[in-house]
Backbone and ligand atoms as CSV (ligand in chain L), in Angstrom:
chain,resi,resn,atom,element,x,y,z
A,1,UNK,N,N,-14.240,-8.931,6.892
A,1,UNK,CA,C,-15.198,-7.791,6.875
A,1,UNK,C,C,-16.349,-8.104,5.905
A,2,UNK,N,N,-17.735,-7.975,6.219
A,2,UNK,CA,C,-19.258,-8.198,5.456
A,2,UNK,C,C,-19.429,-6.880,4.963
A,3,UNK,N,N,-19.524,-6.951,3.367
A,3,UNK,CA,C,-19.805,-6.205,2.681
A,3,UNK,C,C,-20.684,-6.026,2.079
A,4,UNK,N,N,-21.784,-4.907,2.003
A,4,UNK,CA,C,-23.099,-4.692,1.899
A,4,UNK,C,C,-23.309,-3.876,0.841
A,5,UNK,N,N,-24.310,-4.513,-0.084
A,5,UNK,CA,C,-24.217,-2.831,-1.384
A,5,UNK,C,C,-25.660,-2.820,-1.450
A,6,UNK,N,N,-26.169,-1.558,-1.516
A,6,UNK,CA,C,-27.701,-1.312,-1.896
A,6,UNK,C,C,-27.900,-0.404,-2.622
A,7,UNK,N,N,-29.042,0.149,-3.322
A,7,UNK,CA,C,-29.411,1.013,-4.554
A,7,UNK,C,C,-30.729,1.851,-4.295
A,8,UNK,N,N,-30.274,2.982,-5.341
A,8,UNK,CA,C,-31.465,3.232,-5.048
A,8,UNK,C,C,-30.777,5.278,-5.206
A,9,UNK,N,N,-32.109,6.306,-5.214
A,9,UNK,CA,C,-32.225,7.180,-5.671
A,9,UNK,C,C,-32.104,8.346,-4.740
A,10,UNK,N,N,-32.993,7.588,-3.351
A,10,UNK,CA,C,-32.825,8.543,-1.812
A,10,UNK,C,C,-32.739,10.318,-2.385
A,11,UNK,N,N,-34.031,10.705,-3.161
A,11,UNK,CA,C,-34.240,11.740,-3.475
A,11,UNK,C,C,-35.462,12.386,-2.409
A,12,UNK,N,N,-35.769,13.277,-1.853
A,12,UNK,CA,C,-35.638,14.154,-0.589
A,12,UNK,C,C,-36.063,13.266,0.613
A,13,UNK,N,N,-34.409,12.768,1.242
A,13,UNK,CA,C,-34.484,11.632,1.805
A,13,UNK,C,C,-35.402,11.798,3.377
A,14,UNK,N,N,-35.975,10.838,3.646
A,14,UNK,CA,C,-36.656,10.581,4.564
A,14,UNK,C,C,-37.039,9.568,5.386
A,15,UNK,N,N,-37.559,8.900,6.586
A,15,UNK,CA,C,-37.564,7.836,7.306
A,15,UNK,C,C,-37.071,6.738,6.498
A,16,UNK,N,N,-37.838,6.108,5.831
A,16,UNK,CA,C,-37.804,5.244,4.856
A,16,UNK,C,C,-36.252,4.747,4.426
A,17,UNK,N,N,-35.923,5.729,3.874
A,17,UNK,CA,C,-34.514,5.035,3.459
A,17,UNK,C,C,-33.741,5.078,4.629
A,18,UNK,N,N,-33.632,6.286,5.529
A,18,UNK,CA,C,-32.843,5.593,6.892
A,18,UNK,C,C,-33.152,4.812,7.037
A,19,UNK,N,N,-34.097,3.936,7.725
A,19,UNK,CA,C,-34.642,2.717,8.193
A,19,UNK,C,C,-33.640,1.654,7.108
A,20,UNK,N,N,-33.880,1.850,5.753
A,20,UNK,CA,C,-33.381,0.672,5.306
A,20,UNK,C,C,-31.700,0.660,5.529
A,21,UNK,N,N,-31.188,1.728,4.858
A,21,UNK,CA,C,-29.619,2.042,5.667
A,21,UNK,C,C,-29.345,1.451,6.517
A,22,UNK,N,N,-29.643,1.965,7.511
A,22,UNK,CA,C,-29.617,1.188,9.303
A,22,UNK,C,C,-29.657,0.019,9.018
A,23,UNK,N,N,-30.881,-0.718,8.672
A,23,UNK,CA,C,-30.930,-2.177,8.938
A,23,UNK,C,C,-29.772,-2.866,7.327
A,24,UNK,N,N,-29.637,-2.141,6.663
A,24,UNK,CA,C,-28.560,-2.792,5.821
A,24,UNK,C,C,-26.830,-2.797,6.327
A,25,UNK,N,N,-26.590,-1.750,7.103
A,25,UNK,CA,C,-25.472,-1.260,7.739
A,25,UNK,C,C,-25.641,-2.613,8.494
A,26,UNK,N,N,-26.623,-2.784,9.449
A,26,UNK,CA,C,-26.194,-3.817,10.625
A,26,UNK,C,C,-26.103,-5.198,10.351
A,27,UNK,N,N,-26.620,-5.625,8.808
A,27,UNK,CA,C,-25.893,-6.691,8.527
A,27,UNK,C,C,-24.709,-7.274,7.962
A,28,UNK,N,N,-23.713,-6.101,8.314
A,28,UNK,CA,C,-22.357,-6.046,8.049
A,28,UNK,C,C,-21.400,-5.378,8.830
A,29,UNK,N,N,-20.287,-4.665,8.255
A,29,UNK,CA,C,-19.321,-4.119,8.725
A,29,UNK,C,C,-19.363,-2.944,7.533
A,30,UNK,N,N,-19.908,-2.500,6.227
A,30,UNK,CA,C,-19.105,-1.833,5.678
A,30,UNK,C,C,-20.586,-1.532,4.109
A,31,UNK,N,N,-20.746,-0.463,4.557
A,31,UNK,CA,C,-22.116,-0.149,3.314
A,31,UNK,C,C,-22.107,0.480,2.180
A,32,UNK,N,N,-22.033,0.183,1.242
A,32,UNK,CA,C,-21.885,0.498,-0.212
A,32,UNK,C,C,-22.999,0.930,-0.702
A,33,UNK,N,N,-23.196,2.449,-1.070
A,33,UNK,CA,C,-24.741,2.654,-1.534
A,33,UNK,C,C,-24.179,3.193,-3.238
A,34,UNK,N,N,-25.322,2.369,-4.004
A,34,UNK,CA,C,-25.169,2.957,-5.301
A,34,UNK,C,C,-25.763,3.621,-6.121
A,35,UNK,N,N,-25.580,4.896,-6.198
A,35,UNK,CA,C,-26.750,6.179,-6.135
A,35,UNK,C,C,-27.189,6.460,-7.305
A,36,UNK,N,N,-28.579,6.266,-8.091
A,36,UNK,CA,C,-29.069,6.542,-9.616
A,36,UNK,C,C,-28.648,7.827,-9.998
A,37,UNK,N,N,-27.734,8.204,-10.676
A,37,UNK,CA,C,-27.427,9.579,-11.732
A,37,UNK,C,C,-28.677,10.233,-12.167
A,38,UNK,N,N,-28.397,11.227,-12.196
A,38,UNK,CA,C,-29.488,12.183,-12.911
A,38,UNK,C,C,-29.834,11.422,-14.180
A,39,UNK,N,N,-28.910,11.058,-14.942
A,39,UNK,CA,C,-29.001,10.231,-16.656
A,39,UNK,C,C,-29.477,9.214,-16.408
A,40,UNK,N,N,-28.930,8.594,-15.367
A,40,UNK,CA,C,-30.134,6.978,-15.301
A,40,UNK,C,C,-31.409,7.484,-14.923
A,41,UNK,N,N,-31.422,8.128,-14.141
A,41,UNK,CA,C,-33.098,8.379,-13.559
A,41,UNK,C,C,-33.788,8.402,-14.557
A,42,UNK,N,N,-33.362,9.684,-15.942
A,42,UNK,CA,C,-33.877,10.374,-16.733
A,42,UNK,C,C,-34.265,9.113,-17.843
A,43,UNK,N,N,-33.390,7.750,-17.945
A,43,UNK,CA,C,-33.872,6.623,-18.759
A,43,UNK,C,C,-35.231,5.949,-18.156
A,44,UNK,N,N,-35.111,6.047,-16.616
A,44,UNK,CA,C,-36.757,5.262,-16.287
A,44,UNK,C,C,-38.037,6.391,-16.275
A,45,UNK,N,N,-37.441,7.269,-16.719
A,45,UNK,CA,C,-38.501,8.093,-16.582
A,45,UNK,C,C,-38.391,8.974,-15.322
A,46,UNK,N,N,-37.861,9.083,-14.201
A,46,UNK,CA,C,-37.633,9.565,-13.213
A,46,UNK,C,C,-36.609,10.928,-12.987
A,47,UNK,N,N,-37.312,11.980,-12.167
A,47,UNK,CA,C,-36.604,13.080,-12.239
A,47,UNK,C,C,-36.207,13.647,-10.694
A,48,UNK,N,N,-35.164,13.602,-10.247
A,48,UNK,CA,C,-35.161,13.580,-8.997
A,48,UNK,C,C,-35.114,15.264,-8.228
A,49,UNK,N,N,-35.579,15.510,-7.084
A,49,UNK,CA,C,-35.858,16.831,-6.936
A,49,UNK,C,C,-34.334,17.923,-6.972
A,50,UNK,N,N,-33.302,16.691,-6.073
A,50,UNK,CA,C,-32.200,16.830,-5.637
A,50,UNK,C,C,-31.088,16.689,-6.669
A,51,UNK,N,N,-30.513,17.244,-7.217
A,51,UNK,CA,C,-29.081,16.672,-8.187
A,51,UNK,C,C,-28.191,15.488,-7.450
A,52,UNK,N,N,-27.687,14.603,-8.533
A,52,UNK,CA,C,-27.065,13.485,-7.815
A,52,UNK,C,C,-25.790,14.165,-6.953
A,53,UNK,N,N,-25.411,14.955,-7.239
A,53,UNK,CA,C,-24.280,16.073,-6.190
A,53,UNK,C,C,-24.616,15.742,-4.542
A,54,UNK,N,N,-25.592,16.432,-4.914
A,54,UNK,CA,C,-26.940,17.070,-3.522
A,54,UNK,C,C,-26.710,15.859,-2.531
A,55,UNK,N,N,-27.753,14.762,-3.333
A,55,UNK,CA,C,-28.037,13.804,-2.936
A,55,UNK,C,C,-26.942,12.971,-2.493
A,56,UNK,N,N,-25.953,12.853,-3.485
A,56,UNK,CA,C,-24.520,11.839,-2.941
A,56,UNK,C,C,-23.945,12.971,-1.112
A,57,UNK,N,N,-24.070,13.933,-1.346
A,57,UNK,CA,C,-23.247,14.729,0.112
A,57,UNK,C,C,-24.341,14.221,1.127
A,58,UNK,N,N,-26.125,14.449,0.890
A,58,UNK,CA,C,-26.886,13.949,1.833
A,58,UNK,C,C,-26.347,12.254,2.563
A,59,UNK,N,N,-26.363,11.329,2.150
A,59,UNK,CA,C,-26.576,10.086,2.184
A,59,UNK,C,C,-24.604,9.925,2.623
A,60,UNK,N,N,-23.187,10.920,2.320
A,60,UNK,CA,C,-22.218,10.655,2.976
A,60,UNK,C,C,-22.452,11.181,4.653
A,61,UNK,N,N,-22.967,12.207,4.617
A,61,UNK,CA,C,-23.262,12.458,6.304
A,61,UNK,C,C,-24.166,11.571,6.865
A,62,UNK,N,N,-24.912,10.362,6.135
A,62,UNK,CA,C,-25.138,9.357,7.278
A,62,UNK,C,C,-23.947,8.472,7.558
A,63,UNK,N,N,-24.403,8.249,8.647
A,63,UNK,CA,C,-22.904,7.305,9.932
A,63,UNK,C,C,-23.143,6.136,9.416
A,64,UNK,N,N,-24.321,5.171,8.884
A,64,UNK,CA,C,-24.645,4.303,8.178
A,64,UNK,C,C,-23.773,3.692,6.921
A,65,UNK,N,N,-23.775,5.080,6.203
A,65,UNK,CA,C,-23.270,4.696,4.822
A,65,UNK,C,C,-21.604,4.699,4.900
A,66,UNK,N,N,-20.430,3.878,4.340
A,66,UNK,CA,C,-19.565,3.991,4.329
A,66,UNK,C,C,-18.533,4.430,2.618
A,67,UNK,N,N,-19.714,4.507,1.529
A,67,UNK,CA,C,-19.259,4.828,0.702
A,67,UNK,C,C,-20.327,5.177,-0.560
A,68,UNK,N,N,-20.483,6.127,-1.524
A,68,UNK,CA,C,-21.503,5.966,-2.221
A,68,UNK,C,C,-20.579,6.337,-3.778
A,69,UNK,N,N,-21.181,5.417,-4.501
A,69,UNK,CA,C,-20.793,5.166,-5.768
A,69,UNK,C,C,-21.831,5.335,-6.401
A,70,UNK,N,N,-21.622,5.844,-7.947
A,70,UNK,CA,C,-22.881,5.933,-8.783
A,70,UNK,C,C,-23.302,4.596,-9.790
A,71,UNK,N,N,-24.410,4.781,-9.544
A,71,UNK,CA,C,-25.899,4.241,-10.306
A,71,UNK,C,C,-25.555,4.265,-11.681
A,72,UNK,N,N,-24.963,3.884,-12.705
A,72,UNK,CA,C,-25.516,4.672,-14.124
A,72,UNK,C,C,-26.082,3.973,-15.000
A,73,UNK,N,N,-26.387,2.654,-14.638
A,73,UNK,CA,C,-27.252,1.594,-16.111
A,73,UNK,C,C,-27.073,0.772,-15.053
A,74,UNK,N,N,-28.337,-0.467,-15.442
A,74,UNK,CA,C,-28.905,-2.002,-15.181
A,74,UNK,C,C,-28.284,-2.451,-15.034
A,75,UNK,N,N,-27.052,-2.411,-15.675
A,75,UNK,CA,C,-26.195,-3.822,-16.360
A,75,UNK,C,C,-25.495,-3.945,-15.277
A,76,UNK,N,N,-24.592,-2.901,-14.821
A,76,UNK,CA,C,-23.528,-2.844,-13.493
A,76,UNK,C,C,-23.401,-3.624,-12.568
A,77,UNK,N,N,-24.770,-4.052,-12.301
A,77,UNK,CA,C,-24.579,-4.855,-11.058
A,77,UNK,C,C,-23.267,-5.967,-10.697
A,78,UNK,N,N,-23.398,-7.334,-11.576
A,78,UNK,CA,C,-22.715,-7.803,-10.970
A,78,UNK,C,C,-20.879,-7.395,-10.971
A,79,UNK,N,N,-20.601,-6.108,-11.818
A,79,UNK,CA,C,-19.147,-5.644,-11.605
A,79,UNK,C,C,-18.897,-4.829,-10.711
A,80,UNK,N,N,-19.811,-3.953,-9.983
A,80,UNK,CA,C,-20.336,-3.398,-8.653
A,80,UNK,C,C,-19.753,-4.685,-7.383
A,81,UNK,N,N,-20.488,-5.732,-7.284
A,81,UNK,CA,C,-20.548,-7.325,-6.440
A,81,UNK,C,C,-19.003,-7.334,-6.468
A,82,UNK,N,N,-18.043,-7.556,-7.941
A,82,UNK,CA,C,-16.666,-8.193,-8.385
A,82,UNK,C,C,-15.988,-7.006,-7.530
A,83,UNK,N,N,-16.126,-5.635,-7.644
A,83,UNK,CA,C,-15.283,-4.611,-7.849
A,83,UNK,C,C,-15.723,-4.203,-6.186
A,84,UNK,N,N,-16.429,-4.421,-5.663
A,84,UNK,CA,C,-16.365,-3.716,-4.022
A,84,UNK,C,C,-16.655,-4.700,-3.534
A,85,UNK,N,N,-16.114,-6.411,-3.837
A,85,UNK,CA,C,-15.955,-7.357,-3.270
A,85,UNK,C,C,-17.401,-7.470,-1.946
A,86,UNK,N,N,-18.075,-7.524,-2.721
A,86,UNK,CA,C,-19.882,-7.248,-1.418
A,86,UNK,C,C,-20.328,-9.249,-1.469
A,87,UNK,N,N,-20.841,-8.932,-0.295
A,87,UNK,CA,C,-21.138,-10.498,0.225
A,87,UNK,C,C,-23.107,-10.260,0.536
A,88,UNK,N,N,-23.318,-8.870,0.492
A,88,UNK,CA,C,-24.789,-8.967,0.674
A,88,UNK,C,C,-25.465,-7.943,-0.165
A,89,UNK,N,N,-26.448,-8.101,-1.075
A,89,UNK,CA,C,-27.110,-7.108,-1.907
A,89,UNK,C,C,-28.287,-6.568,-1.145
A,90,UNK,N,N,-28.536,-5.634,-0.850
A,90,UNK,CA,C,-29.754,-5.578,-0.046
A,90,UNK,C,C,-30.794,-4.505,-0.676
A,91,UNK,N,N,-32.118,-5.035,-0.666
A,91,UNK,CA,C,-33.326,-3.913,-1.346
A,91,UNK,C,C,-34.434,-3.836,-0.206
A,92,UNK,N,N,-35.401,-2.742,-0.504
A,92,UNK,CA,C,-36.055,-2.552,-0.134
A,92,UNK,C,C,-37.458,-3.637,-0.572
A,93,UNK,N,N,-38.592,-4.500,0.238
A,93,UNK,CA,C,-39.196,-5.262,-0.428
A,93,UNK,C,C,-39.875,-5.266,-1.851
A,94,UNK,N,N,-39.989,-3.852,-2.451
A,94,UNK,CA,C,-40.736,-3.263,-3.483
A,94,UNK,C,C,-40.067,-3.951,-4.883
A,95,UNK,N,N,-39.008,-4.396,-4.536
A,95,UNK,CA,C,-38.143,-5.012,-5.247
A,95,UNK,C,C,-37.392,-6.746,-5.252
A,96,UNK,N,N,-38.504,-7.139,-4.347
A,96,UNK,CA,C,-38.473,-8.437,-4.232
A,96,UNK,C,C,-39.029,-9.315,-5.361
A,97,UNK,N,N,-38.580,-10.495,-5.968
A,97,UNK,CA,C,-38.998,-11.006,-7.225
A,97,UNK,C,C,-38.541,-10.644,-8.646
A,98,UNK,N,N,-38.225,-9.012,-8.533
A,98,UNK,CA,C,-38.104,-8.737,-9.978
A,98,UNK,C,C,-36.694,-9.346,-10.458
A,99,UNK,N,N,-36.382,-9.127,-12.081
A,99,UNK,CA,C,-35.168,-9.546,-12.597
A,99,UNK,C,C,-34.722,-8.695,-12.344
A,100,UNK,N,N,-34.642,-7.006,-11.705
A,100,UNK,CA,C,-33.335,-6.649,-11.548
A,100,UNK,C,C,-32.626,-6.869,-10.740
A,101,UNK,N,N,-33.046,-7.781,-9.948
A,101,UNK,CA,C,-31.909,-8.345,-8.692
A,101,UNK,C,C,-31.540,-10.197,-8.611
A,102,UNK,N,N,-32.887,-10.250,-8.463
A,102,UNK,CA,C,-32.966,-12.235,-8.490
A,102,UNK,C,C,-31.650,-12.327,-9.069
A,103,UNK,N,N,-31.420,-12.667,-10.223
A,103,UNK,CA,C,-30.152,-13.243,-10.950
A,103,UNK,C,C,-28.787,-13.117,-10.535
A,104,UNK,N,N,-28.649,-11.910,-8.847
A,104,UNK,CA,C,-27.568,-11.482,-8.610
A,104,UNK,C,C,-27.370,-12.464,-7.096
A,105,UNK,N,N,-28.496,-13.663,-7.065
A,105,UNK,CA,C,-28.442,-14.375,-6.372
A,105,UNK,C,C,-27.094,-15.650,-6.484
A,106,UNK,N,N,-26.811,-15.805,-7.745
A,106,UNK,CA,C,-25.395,-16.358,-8.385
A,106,UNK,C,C,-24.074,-16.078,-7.633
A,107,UNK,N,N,-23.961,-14.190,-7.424
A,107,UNK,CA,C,-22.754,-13.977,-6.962
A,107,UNK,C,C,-22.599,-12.863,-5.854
A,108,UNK,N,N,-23.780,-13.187,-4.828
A,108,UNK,CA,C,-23.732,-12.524,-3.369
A,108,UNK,C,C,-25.025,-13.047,-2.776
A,109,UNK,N,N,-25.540,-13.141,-1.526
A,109,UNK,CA,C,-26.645,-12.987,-1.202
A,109,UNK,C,C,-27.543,-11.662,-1.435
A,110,UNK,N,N,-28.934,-11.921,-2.034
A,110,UNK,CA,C,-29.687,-11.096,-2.082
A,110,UNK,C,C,-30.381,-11.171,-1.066
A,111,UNK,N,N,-30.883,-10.164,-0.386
A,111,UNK,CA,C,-31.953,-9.539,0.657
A,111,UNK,C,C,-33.016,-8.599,0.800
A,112,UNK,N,N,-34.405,-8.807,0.826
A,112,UNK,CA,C,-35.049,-7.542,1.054
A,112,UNK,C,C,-35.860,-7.104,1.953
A,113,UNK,N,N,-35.594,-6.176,2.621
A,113,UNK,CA,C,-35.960,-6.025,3.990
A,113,UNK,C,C,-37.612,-5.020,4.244
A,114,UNK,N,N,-38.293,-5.620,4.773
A,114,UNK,CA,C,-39.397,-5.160,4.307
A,114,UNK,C,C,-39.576,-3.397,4.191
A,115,UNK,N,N,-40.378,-2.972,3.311
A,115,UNK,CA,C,-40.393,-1.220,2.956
A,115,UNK,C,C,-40.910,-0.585,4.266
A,116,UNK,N,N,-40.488,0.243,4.257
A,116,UNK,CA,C,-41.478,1.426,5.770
A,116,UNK,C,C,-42.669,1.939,5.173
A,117,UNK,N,N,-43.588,1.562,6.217
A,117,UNK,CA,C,-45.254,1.481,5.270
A,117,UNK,C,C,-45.292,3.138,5.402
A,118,UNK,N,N,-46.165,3.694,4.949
A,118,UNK,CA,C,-46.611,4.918,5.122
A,118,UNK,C,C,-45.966,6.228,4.482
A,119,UNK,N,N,-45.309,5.898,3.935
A,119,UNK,CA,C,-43.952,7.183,3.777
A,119,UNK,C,C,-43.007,6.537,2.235
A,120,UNK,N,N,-43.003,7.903,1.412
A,120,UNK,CA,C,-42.599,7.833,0.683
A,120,UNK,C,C,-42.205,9.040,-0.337
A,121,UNK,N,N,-41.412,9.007,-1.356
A,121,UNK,CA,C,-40.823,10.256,-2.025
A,121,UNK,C,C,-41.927,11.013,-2.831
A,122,UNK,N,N,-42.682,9.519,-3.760
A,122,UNK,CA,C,-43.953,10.402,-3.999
A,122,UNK,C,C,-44.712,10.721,-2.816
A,123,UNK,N,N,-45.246,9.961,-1.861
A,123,UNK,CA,C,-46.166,10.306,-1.053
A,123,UNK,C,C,-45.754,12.215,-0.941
A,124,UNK,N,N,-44.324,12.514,-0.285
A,124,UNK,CA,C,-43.905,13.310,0.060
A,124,UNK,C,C,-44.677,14.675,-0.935
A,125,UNK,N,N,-44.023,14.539,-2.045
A,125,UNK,CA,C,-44.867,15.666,-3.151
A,125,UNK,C,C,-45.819,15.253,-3.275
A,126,UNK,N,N,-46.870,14.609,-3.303
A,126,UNK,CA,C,-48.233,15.048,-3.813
A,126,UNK,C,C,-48.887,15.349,-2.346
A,127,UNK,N,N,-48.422,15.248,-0.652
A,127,UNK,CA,C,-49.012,15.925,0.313
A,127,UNK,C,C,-48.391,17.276,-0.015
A,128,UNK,N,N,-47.405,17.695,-0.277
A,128,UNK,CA,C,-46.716,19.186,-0.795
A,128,UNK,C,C,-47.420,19.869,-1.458
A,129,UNK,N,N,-48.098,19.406,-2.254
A,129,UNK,CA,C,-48.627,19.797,-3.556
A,129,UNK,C,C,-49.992,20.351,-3.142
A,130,UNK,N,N,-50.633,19.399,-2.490
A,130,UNK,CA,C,-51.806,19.282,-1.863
A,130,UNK,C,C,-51.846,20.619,-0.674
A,131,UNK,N,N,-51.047,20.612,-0.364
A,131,UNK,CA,C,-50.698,21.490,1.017
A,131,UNK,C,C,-50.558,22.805,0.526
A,132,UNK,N,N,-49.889,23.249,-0.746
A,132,UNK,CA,C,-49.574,24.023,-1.806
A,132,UNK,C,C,-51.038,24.878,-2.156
A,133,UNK,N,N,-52.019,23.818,-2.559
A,133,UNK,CA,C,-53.633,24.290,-3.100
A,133,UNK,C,C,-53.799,24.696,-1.579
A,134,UNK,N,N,-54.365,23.834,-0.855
A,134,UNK,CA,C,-54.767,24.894,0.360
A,134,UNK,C,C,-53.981,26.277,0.675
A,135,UNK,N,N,-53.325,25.693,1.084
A,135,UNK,CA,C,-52.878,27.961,1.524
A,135,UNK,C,C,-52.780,28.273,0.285
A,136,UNK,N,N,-52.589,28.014,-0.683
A,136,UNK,CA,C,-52.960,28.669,-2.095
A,136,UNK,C,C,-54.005,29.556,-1.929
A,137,UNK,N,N,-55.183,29.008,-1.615
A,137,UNK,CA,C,-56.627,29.002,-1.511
A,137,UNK,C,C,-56.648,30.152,0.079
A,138,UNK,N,N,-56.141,30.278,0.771
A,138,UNK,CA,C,-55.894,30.473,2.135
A,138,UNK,C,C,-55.943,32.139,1.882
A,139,UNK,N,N,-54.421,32.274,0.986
A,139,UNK,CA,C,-53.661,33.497,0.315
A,139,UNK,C,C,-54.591,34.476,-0.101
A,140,UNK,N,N,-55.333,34.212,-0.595
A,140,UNK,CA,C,-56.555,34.849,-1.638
A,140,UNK,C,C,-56.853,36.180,-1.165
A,141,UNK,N,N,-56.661,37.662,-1.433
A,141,UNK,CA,C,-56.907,38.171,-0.255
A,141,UNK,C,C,-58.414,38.555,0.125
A,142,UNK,N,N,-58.874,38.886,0.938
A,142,UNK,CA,C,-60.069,38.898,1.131
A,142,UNK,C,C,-60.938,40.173,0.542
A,143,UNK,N,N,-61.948,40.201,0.664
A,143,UNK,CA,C,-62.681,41.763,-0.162
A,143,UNK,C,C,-63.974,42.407,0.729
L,1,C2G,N1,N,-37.526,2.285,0.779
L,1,C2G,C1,C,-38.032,1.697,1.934
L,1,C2G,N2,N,-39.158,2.220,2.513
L,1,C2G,C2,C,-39.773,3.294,1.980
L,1,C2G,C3,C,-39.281,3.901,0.828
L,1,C2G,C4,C,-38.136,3.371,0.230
L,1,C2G,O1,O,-37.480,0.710,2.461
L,1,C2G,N3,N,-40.883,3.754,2.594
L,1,C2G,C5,C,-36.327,1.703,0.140
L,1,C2G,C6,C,-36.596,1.174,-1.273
L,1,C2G,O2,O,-37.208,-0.094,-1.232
L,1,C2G,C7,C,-35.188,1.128,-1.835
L,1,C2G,C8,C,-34.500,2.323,-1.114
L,1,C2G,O3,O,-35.337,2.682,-0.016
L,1,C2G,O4,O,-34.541,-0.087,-1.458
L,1,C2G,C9,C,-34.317,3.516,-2.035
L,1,C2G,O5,O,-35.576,3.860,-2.571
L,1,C2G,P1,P,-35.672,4.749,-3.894
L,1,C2G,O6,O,-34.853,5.941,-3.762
L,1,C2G,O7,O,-37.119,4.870,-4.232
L,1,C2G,O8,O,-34.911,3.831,-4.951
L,1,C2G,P2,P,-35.451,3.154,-6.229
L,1,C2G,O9,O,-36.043,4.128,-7.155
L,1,C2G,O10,O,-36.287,1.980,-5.808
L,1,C2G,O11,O,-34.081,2.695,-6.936
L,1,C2G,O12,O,-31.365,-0.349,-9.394
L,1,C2G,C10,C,-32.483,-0.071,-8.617
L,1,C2G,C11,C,-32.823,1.333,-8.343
L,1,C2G,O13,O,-31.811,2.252,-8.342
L,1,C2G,C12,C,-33.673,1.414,-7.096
């Protein structure tokens, strides 16, 4: 059995990370997603809309994912690789080159499958936001 682990935050999930799911699922038998904690987020600076609760129940009702484990520090990785016995690391391209993965080329294959252009978590809130000022503006009542 090919064992697949990928990362990542999948906070108000959308095309994008299905897409990568899917195509990480099909280069195996068996998908390991490892989901950033509210406390890790909160170390990069990142605040996610969804509680890691939320988010871990979203990402078990995909047919894709076969298990989700938490995120909680950098370091994890390669006892993540040892401990769910994974044969493929897989990222999204945004994460191609950097040291938080390269080095995990030692003890699995790394992979990154290119990002889904157009779409994204920020993108998502600042069209919200944006969308927010207009009918904001809309609301006003008239005189
Ligand atoms: N992704 C993608 N296409 C998009 C948006 C995201 O393929 N349009 C991929 C990212 O490349 C990543 C995954 O979806 O592989 C999850 O994205 P995020 O939730 O933004 O995760 P991130 O903050 O990159 O967390 O240890 C690493 C981190 O936990 C990665």
């Amino acid at each position: 059995m090919k064992r697949i682990l990928t990362y990542g935050t999948f906070d108000l999930l959308h095309y994008g990370h299905i897409r990568i799911l899917k195509r990480a699922k099909e280069m195996g038998d068996y998908l390991v997603v490892a989901l950033s904690t509210d406390e890790f987020n909160a170390t990069k600076g990142k605040k996610a809309y969804h509680s890691y609760e939320t988010r871990k129940k979203m990402l078990e009702a995909i047919r894709y994912v076969d298990l989700v484990i938490p995120e909680n520090n950098w370091e994890q990785k390669i006892q993540d690789i040892k401990d769910y016995k994974i044969d493929v690391c897989v990222m999204g391209s945004d994460w191609a080159g950097s040291d938080k993965f390269d080095y995990l080329k030692e003890y699995c294959d790394v992979v990154f499958l290119e990002r889904t252009p157009g779409i994204s978590t920020s993108q998502i809130k600042n069209d919200l936001q944006l969308q927010e000022a207009v009918d904001g503006v809309d609301q006003v009542p008239r005189t």
